[in-house]
N, C-alpha and C positions, 0 to 999 in steps of 0.2 A: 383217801385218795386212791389205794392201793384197790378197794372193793370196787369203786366206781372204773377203773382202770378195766379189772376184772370183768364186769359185768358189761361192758362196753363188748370187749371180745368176747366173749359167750355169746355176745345175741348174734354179735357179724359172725361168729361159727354158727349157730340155729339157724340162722338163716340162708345160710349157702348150702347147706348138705345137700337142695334140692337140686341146685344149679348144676352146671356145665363148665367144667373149666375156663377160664380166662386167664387173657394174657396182657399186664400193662406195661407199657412202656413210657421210660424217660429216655431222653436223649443220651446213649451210651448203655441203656442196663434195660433188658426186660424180666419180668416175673409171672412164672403162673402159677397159676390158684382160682382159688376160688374169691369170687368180690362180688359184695351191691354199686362200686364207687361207677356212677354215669358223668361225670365231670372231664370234659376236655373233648376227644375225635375220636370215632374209630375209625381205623384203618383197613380197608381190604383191597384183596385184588382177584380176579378171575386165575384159576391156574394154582391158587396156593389156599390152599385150605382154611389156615389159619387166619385169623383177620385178629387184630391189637387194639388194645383203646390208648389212645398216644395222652398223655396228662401234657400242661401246661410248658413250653419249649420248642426252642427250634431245631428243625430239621432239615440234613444237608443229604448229597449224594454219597457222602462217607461218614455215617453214622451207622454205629456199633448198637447192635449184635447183629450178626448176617441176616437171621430171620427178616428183623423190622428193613434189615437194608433191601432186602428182595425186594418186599413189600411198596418201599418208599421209590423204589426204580424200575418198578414194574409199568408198562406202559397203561394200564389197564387198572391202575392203582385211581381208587377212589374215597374220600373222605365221609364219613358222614358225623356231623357237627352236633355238640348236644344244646342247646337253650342258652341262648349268650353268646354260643362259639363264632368263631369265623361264618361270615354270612347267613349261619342257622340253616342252614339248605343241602337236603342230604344228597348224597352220593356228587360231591363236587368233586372236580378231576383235579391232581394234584399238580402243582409244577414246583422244581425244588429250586433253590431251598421257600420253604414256609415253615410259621409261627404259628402254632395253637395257644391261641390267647384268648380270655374271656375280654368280649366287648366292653367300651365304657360304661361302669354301672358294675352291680351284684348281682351273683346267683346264689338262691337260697335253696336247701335241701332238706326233705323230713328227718333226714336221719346224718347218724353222726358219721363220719367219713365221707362225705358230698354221697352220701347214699341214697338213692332212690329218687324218683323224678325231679328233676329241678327244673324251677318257675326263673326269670330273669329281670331284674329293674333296671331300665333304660335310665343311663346318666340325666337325660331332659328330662323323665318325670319327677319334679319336685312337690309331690303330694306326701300325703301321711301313707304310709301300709307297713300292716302289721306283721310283724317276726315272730308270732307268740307259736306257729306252728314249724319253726325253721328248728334245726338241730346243730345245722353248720352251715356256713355262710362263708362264698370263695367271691373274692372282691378283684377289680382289674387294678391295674398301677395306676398311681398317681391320683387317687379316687378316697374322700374320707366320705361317712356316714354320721350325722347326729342321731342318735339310738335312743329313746328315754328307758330303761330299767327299773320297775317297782316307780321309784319316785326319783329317780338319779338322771342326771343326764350324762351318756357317753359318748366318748370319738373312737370312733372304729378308722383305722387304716388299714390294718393288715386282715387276710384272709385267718377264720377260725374253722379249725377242723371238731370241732363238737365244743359248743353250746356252754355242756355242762361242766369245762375246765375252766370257766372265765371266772374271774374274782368275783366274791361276792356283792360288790359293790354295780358290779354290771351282771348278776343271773335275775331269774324270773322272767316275766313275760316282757319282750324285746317289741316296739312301735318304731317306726324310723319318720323321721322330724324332718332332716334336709339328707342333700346328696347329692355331692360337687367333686368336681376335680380339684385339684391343690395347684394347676398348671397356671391362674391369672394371678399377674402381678402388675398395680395393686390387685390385693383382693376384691371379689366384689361387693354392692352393699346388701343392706340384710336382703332386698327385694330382687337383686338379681342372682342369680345361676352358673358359675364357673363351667365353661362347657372342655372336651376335651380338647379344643381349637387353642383353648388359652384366653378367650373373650367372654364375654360375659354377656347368658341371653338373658333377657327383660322384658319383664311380660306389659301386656300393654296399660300404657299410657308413661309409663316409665321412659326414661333416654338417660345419655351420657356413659362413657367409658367402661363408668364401674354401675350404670344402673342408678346412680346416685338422683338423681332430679326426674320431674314430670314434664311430660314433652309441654307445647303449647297446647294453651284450649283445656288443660287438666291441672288438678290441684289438690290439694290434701296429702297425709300422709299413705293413702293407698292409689294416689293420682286420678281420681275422681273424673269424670267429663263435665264442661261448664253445664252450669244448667240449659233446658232449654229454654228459648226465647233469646239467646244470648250472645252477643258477637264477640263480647270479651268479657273476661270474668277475672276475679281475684284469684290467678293461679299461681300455679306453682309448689313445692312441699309443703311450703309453710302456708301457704292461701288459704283465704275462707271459704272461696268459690262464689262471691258475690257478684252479681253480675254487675258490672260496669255501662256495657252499652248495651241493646237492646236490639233483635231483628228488626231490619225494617221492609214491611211487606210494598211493594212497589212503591219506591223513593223514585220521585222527580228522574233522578238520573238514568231510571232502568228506561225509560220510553225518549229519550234527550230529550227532555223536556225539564225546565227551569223554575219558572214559577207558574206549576200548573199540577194536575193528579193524573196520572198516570190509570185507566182504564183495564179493565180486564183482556180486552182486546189488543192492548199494547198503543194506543190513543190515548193523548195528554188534552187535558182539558185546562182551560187557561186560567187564572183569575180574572176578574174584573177587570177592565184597563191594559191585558198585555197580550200582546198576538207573536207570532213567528220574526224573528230577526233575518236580514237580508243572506245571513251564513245558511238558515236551515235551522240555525237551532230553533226548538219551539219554544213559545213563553217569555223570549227571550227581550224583546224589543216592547214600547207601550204603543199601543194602539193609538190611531186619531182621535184626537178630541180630548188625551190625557198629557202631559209630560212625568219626566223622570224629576224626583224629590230631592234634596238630599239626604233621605234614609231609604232611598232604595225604593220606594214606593212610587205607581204609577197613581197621578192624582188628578181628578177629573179639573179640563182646562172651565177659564170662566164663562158664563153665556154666553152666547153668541158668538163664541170665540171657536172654528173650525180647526186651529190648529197651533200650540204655542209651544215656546223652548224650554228647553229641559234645564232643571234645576231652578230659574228665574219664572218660570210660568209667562212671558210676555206673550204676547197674541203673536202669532206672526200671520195670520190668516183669519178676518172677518166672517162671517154668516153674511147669506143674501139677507140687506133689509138692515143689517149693522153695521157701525163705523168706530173705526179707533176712539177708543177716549184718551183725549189730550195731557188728561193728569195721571192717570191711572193706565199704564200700556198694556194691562194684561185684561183688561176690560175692554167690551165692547159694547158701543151703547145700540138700543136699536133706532131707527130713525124716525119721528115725529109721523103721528096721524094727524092728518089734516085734510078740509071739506075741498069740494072744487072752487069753492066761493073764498078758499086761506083761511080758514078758520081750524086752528091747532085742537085735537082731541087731546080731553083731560087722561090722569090715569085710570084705567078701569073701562074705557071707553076705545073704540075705531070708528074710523071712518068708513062709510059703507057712499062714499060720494058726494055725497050732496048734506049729510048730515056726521053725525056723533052719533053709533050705539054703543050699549055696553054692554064690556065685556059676559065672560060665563061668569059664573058663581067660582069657580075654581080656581080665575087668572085677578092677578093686581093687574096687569098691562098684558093688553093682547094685540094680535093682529085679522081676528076675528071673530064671529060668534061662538067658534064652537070650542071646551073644552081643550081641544088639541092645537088652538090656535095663541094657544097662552106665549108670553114673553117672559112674564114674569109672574109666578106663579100665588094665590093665594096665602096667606100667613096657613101655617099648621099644613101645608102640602109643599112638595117640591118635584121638582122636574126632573123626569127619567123616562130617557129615550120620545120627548117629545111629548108627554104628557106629562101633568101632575096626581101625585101621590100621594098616600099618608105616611106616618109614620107606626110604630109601637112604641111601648112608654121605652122602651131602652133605645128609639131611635134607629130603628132598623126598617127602611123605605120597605113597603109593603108590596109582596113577590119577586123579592131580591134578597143581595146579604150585602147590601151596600148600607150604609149609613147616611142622615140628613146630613147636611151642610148648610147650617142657616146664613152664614158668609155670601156664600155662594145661591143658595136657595136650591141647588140641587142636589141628589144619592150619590155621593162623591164614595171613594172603594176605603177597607179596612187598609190597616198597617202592612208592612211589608213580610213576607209567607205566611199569612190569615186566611184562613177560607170564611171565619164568621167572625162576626167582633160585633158590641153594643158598647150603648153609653149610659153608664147606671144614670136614672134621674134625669131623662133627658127632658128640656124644655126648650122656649125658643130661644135660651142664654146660652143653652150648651152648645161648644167648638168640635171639632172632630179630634183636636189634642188629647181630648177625652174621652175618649174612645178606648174601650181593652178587648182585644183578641179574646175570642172563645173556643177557637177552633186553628191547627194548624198544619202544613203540608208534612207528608211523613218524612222522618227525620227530624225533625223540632221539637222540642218541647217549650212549654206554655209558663213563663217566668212573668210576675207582676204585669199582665195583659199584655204583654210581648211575647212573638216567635222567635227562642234563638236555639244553636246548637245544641248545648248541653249545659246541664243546671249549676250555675255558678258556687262556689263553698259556700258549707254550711244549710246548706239546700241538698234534698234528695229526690228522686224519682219516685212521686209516688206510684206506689206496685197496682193499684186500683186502676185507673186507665193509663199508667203508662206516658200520661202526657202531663201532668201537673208537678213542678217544681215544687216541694212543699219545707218549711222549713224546720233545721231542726233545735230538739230544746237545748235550754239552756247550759246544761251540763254537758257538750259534748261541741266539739268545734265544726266537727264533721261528725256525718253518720251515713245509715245504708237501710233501705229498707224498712226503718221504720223511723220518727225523730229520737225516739232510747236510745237506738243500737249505733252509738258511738265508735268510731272508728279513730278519734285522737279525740282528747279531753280536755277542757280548760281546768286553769286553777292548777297547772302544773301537774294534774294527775294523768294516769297511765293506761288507755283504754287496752280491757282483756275482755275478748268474748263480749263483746257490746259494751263491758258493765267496766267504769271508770274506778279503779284500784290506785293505792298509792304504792304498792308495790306488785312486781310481776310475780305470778306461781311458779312454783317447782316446773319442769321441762317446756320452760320458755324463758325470753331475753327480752330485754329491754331497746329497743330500735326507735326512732322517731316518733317519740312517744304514745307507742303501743306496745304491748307485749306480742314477741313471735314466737311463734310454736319452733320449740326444735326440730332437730332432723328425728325422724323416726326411730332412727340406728342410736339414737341418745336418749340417754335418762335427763341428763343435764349437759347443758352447753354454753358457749359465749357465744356462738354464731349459727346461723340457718346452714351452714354448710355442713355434710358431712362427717368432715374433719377435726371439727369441732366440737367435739366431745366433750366434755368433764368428768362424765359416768356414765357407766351404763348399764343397761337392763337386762333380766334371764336372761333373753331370748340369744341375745348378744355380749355376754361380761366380758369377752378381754377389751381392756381398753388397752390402745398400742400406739404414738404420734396422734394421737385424737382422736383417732377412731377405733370404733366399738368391731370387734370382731367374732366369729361364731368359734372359732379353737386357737390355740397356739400350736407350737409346733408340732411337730411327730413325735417326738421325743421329752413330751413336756406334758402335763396334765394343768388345769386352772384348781387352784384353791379355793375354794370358796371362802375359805376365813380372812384371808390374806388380800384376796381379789387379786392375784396376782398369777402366771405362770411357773411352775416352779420343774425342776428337771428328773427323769424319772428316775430309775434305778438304772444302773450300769447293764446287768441284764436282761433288761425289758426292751424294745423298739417302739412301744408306745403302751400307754397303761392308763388307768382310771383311778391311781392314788398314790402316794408315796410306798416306800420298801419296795421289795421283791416279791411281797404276794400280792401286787396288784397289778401284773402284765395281762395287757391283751395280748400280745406278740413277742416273739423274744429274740434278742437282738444276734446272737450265735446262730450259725447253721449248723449246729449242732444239740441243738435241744428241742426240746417242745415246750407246750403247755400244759402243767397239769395244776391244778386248782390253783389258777390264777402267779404260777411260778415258774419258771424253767427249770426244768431239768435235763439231766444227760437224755440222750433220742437212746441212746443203746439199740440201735436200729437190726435187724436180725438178717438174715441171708446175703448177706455181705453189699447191704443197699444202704441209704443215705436218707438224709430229709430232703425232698421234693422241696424247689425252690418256689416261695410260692403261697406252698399249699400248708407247711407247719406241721405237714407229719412225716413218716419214713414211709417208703416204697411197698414196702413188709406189712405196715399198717393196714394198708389200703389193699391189700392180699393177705386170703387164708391160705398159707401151703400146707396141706395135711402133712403128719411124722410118714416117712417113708417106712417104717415097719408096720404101720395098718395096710389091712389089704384091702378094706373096703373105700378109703379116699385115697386110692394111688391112682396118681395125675395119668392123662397119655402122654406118650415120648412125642416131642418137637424137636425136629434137627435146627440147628443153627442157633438156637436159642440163646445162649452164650459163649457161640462162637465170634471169634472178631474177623472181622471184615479183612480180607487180601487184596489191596489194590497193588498194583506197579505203577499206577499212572505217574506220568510224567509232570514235573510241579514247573509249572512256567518262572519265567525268572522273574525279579520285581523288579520294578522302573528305577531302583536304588543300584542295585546290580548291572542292569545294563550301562547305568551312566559308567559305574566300578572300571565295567570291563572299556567302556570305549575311551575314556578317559587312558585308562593303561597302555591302548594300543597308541595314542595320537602319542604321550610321555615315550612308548619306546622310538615312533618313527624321530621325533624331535630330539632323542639319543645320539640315534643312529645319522640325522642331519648335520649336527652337532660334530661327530666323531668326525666327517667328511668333509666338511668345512675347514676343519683346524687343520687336519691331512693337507688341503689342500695351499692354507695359508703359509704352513711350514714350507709346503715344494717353493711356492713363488718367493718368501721372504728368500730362501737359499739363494735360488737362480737371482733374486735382485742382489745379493751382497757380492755374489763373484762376478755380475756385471758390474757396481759399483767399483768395486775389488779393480776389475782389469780395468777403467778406465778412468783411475785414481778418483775419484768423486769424492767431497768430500764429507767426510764421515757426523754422524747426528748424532750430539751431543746432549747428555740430559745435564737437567739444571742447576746439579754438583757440577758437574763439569764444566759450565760456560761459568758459576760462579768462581771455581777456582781461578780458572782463565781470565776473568777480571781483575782480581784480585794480584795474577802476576804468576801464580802455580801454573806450572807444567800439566798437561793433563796425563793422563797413560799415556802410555806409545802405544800405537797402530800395533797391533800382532804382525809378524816378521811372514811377506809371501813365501810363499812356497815354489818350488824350482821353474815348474811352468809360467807360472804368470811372472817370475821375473825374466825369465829368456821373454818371454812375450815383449816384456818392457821394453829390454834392451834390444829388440828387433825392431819395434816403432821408432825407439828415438833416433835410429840410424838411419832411417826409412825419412825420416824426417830432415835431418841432419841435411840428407842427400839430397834431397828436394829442395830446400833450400839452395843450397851453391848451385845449383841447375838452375832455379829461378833466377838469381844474380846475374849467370851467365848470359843468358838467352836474354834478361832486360839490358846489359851493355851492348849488345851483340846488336841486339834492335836498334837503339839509341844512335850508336853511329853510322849504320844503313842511312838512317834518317839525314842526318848529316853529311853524306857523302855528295860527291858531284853523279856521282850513278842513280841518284835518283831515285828510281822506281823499288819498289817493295818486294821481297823475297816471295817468289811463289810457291813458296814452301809453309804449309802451316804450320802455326805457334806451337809451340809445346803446350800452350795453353787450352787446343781445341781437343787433344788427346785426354787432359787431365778432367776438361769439361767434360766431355763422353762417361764421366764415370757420378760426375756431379752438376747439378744444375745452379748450384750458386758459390760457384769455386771463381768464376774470373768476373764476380760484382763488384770486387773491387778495383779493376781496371776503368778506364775512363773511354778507353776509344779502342777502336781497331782495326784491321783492313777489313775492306768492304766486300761483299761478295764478287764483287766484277773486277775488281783486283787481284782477287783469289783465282778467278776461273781465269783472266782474260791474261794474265800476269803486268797490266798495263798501272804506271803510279797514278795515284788519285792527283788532283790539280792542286788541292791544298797541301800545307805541311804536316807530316804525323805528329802527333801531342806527343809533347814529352811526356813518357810514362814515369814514376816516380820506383826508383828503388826500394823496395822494403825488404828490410833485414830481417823482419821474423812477420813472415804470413800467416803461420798458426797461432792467432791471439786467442785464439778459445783454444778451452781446457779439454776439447774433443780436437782428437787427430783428424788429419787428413781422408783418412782410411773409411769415417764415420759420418766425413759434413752432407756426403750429400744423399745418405740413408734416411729415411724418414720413419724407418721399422729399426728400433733397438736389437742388435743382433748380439750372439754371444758371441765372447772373442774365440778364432781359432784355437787355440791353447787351451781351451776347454775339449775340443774332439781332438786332440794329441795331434794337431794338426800345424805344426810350430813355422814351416815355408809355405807360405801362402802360393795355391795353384796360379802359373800364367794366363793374363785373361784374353782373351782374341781380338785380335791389332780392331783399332778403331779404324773408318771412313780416313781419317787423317794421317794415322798410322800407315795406311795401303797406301795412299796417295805419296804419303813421302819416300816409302818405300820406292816407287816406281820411278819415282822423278830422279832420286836416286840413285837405281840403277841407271836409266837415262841418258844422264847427264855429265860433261866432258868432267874429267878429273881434275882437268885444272882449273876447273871453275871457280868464282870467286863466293859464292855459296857456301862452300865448303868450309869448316872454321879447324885452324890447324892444331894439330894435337899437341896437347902441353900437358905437364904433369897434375893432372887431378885427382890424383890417388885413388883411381879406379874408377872414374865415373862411366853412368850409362848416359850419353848424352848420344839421341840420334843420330846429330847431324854428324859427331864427329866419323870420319874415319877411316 
């Protein structure tokens, strides 16, 4: 292993001392040296010197080492592609990021490290070609090869960097069998193509998903086309390709024409007896002087008969010179010769006037001398078209293909779609019953002197004209092509291949008692379908769910002893036998191949294995020792320098939601915060309005339960100074108003009862209290009228007694508050404990003025008595 190692790198050093430094590059690392490897892009651009061969990998706008980054964002940056690569077309302009990737399919190379020119195979050619000149072979993803080796067959997946490390089981001279992608599922069948699409192409005559079946019109296991001459054939995979129905060169139908032959010219010629039907169609309808049968046949009417009905033959229309016959309605008789003198002519004989001659030699009964004047024609002649005829021994009127009719005595027409027909052994016994077709319109064939469609069982198409039914032997129920070739068998046996077997052979089944050919993909099977495998053959041995496949997995080699798939070495990524010395590829990126094993890559100048390719970076470059002076490299700046962006990294869609989501959480904080602020101020300002206007207080569900129960609940917390001076100023406020209201309703009360009559024109107390309130005197019932007020004159009725009430404030709201309709806060909250004087009312001025006015000793005036300090206007 170690020699061939050796001697590997000796020749790639022999062979470079001639060259020019090179520089390759992977994605993140380049090296220069000296190299044969042409595998992948090179890179160049105007302006920089250097130009890179980029190996297998993608490349971005920030991709390491500066050099190749120059290069790759260089506007002026252009590719050029080796045999396989990106579009094969040199000097393409670059746009980032792109992937150097070999196309679907292989590139083969003469030499080991994808060294020296490489040839390329297109994933669609599924031909044979030969590897025996290949060294090393770089494959695309997803892509396997069937390889045969000496006498082995192999699965290739992965790319081989030299040849000569493969196990022994896959070295010597390399052929390539198939080559597919691994991308359709199901697989396809042995005849179709895995393309890179994931579908599967099928060459022609082939169809279906996986390629599995032959379209229509094709048959056999490589899908055959029906023979020619043939409009249907025994198709399909498992088919013989026998033909079934047969071309038909101008059929009746091509010309609409019915029962008639269709002409070169595209002109239908009719039979005997049938002309154009009133539709147009030709052939269609029977001409005069025939009716329709009931076999379809137009048949000539009786003598003398111009015209009768179909099916029954009755005359319906006489000949000049004929008359109905009384017994017989499809006959017409003709009518008596006879002399001027009444004397009746015999048969054989007319009247020419005055006498009886006879007939011609040709007529039994005529109506003149000549031949053509016949009625009824001589024995051994018949009448056609107004003359009489002979026959031939088969009965065929002479320069026609009509037949005698000795019934009739005239060339009545063949059977129905007959172009010729005779009557073997005709004499003057013989009927037209007896009559057999010899000839028939295209499409027919000729079955026991009848024209019918197609040849009833047990009858076949003989292959010699085409038209003859013939049958077959005894041994075979059905046949094809000839009476042997048996296609089902009597006697309960099993027709194979013509030939009647009691049992079916090996890669066929048993069906309707014939043997069918398996599916191609099968050695053995229980059904014509694909999937039904039993075993299977080289070409295909995995058998998997029924069906026969060309490998197993990647990681699995077939046993041949076993017939089975079995798993390879933990090592390996795919291999051609059990252990660890039979890797094609190996499963670490970190190893290589060397005779058919991995080992450590121990890769040199601080490079790696190329993903991919199965070798190190270093491999695929000579760097001369830097103390030779005759291979020391030139200087390249940047070389392995790393790349300085500052760019700015945009955010991800993950992040923005992060941040916006955060902002809307703090404004909803900060909503939140202001809210409750806000509910605090109101809940206060409602408690100290409740507070001053004693309301009563809400109790939770302990506490009305107590309350039920008979428990006391807490006490109310004790006011505080203000809002009790507040208290005790309403209730006085109140107190007062009251005995004032008392006063002024007696005061009223006896006016009203007086002999003075008329009404104080002084207004109520009540119009002053109203000024402050709109529904303070609702409860009153009546009161002086405006013209009483202005006029001072008493109304004519009596005033209603108004009713004293001893407590006017029945609501739990003061006086102070009934006729507010805005919730105000009490005084005693702005330390405002005497409420300011508010500016006299309209009523207030008025009493004021009357007032002054008015004599002292008026009776108006209500005399002072001890009220413990009242404000009462009027007094005083």
């Amino acid at each position: 292993m170690l020699g061939s190692i050796l001697a590997v790198s000796l020749t790639l050093a022999a062979s470079v001392v001639a060259q020019s430094s090179t520089v390759l590059c992977v994605a993140g690392q380049c090296l220069q040296g000296y190299s044969n490897t042409t595998l992948g892009a090179t890179l160049s651009a105007s302006g920089i010197s250097t130009e890179v061969l980029l190996l297998p990998g993608q490349y971005t706008s920030s991709t390491n080492p500066q050099l190749l980054n120059e290069l790759l964002t260089s506007s002026s940056a252009t590719l050029s592609p080796s045999p396989g690569f990106a579009n094969s077309t040199a000097n393409t302009s670059v746009t980032l990021p792109f992937t150097v990737q070999l196309q679907p399919g292989i590139a083969t190379y003469p030499k080991a490290l994808y060294s020296g020119e490489g040839s390329y195979i297109n994933l669609s050619t599924n031909s044979s070609a030969s590897f025996s000149d290949a060294a090393s072979l770089a494959f695309s993803g997803n892509v396997w090869a069937e390889v045969t080796a000496a006498s082995s067959r192999v699965i290739f997946w992965s790319s081989v960097p030299d040849v000569s490390q493969l196990p022994t089981a896959a070295s010597g001279s390399l052929s390539l069998v198939k080559l597919e992608s691994s991308t359709c599922s199901p697989p396809c069948s042995g005849s179709g193509v895995c393309t890179a699409s994931g579908t599967c192409s099928c060459p022609p005559g082939f169809s279906g998903s996986s390629c599995e079946e032959c379209s229509s019109g094709y048959y056999g296991p490589t899908c055959r086309p029906c023979p020619s001459g043939c409009t249907s054939c025994d198709d399909g995979i498992s088919g013989t390709g026998r033909c079934l129905s047969t071309t038909v060169s101008n059929p009746p139908s091509s010309c609409n024409c019915i029962n008639g032959q269709c002409g070169s010219n595209g002109q239908c010629t009719c039979l005997p007896g049938w002309t154009s039907a009133s539709n147009g169609t030709q052939c269609a309808a029977c001409a005069n002087g025939y009716f329709l049968d009931s076999s379809g046949n137009c048949e000539i009417c009786q003598l003398g008969c111009a015209e009768c009905a179909a099916g029954s033959g009755d005359c319906i229309t006489c000949q000049s010179g004929f008359t109905q016959n009384a017994n017989d309605r499809t006959m017409c008789n003709a009518v008596s010769q006879t002399t001027s003198s009444g004397t009746t002519c015999p048969d054989g004989s007319y009247s020419n006037g005055s006498s009886c001659e006879p007939c011609a030699t040709e007529c039994q009964t005529c109506t003149g001398s000549t031949s053509n004047d016949c009625v009824i024609c001589a024995s051994g002649t018949y009448s056609l078209n107004g003359s009489c005829v002979q026959t031939n021994s088969v009965g065929v009127c002479q320069g026609s293909s009509l037949i005698a009719n000795n019934n009739k005595h005239e060339c009545d027409t063949c059977g129905p779609k007959c172009t010729s027909c005779q009557i073997p052994n005709f004499n003057v016994a013989s009927t037209t019953n007896q009559a057999q077709c010899t000839g028939c319109l295209p499409g027919y064939v000729l079955y026991q002197g009848q024209c019918i469609e197609s040849c009833p069982s047990s009858t076949f198409l003989s292959p010699t004209d085409n038209l003859t039914c013939t049958a077959c032997s005894s041994t075979c129920s059905t046949c094809a092509g000839s009476a042997s070739y048996c296609l089902t068998c009597a006697n309960n046996m099993l027709a194979s291949n013509g030939q009647c077997v009691s049992s079916c052979p090996s890669n066929t089944f048993s069906s309707s008692g014939a043997c069918v050919t398996c599916h191609p993909d099968c050695a053995t099977c229980s059904g014509s379908a694909f999937n039904q495998c039993t075993s299977c053959n080289q070409t295909l041995p995995v058998l998997t769910n029924g069906r026969c496949l060309a490998t197993c997995s990647q990681n699995q080699y077939f046993d041949t002893t076993t017939s089975t798939c079995q798993s390879c070495d933990s090592s390996c990524s795919s291999c051609s036998g059990s252990g660890p010395s039979n890797c094609l590829a190996c499963s670490s990126s970190s190893q290589v191949l060397r005779g058919g094993s991995c080992v450590a890559a121990n890769c040199s100048s601080g490079t790696s294995v190329v993903p991919g390719l199965g070798a190190c970076l270093s491999e695929l470059v000579v760097v001369p020792s830097s103390t030779g002076s005759s291979g020391a490299l030139p200087s390249i700046s940047g070389l392995s320098s790393p790349v300085t962006t500052t760019t700015r990294q945009s955010l991800s869609w993950w992040e923005i939601l992060l941040m916006t989501l955060g902002c809307a959480f703090i404004f909803m904080a900060f909503l939140w915060c202001w809210r409750r602020r806000a509910r605090k101020q109101r809940a206060k300002e409602t408690a100290a309005f409740a507070s001053a206007k004693a309301l009563d207080r809400k109790t939770n569900w302990r506490q009305r339960l107590k309350a039920f129960f008979g428990h006391s609940s807490n006490p109310a917390p004790p006011d505080n100074e203000e809002i009790t001076l507040w208290k005790l100023r309403a209730a006085e406020e109140a107190h007062h108003d009251r005995e004032l209201e008392k006063l002024i309703g007696a005061y009223e009360y006896s006016r009203a009862g007086s002999s003075r009559g008329g009404p104080s024109p002084l207004p109520s107390l009540h119009d002053r209290k109203s000024h402050g309130s709109h529904d303070y005197d609702s409860h009153r019932l009546s009161r002086d009228s405006l013209y009483s007020q202005v006029t001072g004159m008493p109304r004519n009725g009596p005033e209603p007694r108004q009713p004293v009430k001893s407590n006017p404030l029945t609501s739990r709201f003061s006086t102070t508050t009934v006729g507010s309709s805005v919730c105000k806060k009490p005084s005693i909250l702005k330390r405002e404990l005497t409420p300011r004087n508010p500016p006299p009312t309209d009523a207030e001025a008025y009493a004021t003025s009357v007032r002054d006015a008015a004599d002292e000793s008026g009776s108006y005036w209500v005399s002072p008595v001890n009220t413990g300090g009242s404000r009462n206007p009027f007094r005083r």
